[in-house]
C-alpha positions in Angstrom: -28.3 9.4 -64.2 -26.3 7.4 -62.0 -26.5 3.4 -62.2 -26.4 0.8 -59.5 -22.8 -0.2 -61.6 -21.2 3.1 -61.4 -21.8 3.1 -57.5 -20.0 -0.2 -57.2 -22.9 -1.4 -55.4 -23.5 -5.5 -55.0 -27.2 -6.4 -55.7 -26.3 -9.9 -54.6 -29.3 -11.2 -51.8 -28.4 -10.8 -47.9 -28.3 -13.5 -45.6 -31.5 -12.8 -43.0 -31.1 -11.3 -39.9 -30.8 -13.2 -37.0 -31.0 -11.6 -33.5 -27.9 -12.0 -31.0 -28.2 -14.9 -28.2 -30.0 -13.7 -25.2 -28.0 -12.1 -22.3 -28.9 -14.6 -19.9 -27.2 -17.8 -22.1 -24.4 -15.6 -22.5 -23.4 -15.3 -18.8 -24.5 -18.7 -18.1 -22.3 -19.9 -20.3 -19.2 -18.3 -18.7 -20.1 -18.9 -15.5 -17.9 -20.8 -13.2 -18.9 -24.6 -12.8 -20.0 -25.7 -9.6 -17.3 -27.8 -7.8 -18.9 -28.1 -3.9 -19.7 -31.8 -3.3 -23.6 -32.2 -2.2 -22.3 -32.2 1.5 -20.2 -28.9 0.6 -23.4 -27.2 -0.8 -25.7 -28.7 2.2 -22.9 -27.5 4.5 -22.9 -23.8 2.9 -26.5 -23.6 2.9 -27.0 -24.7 6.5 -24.1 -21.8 7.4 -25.5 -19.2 5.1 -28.8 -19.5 6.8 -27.2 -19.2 10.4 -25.3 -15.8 9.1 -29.0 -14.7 7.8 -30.3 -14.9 11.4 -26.7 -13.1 13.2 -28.7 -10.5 15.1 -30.4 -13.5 17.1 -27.6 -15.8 17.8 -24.1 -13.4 17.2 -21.2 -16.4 18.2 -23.5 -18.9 16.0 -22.7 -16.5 13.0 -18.8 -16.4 13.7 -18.6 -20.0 13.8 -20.9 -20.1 10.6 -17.7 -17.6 8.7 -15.5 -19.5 10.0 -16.9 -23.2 8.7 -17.3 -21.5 5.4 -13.7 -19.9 5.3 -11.9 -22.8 6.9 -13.7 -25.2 3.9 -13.2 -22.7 1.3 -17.3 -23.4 0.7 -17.1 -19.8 -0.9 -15.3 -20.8 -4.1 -18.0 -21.3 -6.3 -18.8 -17.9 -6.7 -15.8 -16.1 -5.2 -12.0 -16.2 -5.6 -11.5 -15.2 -2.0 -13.7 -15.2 1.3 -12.5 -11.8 2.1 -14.5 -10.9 -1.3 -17.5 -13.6 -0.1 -18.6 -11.6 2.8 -18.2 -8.2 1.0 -20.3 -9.1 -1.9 -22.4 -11.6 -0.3 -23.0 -10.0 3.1 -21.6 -6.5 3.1 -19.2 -7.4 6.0 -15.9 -5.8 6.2 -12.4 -8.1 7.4 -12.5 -6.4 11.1 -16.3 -7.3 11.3 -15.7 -10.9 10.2 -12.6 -11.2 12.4 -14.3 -10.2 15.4 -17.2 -12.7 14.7 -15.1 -15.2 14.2 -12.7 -14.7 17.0 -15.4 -14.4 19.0 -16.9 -17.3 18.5 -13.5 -19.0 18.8 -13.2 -18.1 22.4 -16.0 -19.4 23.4 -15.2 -22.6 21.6 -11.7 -22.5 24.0 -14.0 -21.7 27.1 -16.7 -24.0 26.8 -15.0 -27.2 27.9 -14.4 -26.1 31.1 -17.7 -24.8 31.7 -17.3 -21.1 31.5 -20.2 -19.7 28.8 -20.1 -16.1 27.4 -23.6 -14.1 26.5 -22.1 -11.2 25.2 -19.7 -10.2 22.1 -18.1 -7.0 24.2 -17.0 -9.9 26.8 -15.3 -12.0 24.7 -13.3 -9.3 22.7 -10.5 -8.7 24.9 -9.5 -12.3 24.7 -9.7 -12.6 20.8 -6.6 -12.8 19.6 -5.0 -14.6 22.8 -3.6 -18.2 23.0 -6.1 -21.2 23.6 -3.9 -21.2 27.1 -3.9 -17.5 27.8 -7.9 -17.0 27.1 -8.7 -19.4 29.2 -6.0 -18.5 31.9 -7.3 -14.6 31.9 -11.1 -15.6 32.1 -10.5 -17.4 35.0 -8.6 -14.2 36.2 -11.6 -12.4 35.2 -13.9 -14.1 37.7 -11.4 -13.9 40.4 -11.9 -10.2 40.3 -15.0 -10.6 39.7 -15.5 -12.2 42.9 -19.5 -13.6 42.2 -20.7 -11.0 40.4 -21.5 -10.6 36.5 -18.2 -10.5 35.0 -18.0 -7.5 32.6 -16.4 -6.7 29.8 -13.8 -4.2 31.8 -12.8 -7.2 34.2 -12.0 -9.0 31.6 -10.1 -6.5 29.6 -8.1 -6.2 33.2 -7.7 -9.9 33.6 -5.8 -10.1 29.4 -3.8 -6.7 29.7 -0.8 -8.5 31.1 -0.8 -10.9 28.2 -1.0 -8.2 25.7 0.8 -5.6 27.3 3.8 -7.6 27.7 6.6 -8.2 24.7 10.1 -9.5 25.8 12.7 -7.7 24.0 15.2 -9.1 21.7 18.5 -8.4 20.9 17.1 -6.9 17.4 14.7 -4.3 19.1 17.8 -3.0 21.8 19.8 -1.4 19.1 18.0 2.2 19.6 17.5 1.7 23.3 19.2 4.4 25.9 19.3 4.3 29.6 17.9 0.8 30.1 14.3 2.2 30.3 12.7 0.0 28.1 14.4 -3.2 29.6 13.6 -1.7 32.9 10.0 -1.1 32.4 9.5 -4.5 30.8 11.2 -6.8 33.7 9.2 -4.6 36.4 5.8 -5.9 34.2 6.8 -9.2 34.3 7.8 -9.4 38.3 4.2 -7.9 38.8 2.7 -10.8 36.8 4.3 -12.7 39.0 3.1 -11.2 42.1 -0.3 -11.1 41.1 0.1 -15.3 40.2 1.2 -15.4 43.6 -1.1 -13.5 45.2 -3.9 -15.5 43.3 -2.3 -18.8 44.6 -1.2 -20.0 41.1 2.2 -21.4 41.4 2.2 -22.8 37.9 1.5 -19.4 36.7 4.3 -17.9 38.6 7.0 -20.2 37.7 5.8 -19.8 34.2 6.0 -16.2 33.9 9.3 -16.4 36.1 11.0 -18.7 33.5 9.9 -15.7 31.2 11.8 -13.2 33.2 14.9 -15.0 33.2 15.1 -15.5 29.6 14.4 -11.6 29.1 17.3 -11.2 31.6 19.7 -13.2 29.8 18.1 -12.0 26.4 19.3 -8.6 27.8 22.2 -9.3 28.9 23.8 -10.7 25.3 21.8 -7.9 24.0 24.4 -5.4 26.4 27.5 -7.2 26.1 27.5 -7.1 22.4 26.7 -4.1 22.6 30.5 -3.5 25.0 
């Protein structure tokens, strides 16, 4: 018969069992502190409810983002806003871009009196200078004329400021025939005929001084090249 000594077995008493600590106090425990001042947190809140309600008031919403990413209000929770409106609010960066840009051009507008109901409007000009939104939406109604300005007018009206890129000395290197320098300075005399056509002088001596520095740019670019 085998004996509780010849099994090596200690018949000393156990200390009683005691359950682990609750889930819960475990992850509150290691959860970051909050560092938002009161006006922070009320600031946060009063955003996070305007972003609840986007469907109803869309440009609200991009200024709401863009309160909350401009004051870092996300960084109790999140180490980034990018990740803040993918956890929080399932948006992805080209939906919070466009919200807030958006919203930022009508901020630009505002002031002198132009107001934007719709998002499609106000996307060509995201992503323009303060100057050059402003300059095409007044373009805009021009062509517009009196009627509803549309979201194709004003895609018309911010072409030439997006369609336009002088060249530099680095981007001639794999150039031939002078096509691209040639296509380029014919874009930028027709900006100036259409500022002159339009009766904006400022605009056309503007876009002139452009011209001549791609000239000149050009021309360094081609005698280096000799």
């Amino acid at each position: 018969m085998t004996t509780p000594n010849q099994l090596n077995v200690s018949l000393a008493p156990q200390k009683p069992w005691t359950p682990p600590a609750p889930l819960d106090s475990m992850f509150e425990s290691a959860s970051p502190k909050s560092d938002l001042t009161d006006t922070e947190q009320k600031r946060l809140e009063a955003s996070e409810k305007i972003i609840s309600n986007g469907c109803k008031s869309m440009f609200s919403m991009g200024t709401a983002l863009q309160i909350i990413r401009d004051h870092k209000l996300y960084r109790n929770l999140y180490s980034s806003f990018e990740d803040y409106c993918r956890i929080r609010w399932g948006f992805g960066r080209s939906h919070i871009n466009r919200h807030i840009g958006a919203a930022h051009v009508v901020q630009v507008l505002a002031p002198i009196g132009s107001k934007i109901e719709s998002e499609s409007v106000a996307r060509p000009l995201v992503g323009l200078t303060d100057d050059q939104i402003v300059n095409s939406y007044q373009a805009a109604q021009r062509l517009a004329g009196g009627k509803p300005i549309t979201a194709k007018i004003v895609r018309q009206a911010a072409a030439e400021f997006k369609s336009v890129k002088l060249i530099t000395p680095e981007a001639t290197e794999n150039c031939t025939e002078g096509g691209v320098f040639t296509e380029a300075a014919t874009k930028l005399i027709a900006r100036i005929g259409r500022a002159i056509e339009h009766d904006s002088t400022a605009k056309a001596l503007t876009t002139l001084d452009k011209l001549i520095e791609f000239l000149q740019t050009t021309k360094k670019s081609l005698t280096h090249e000799k």
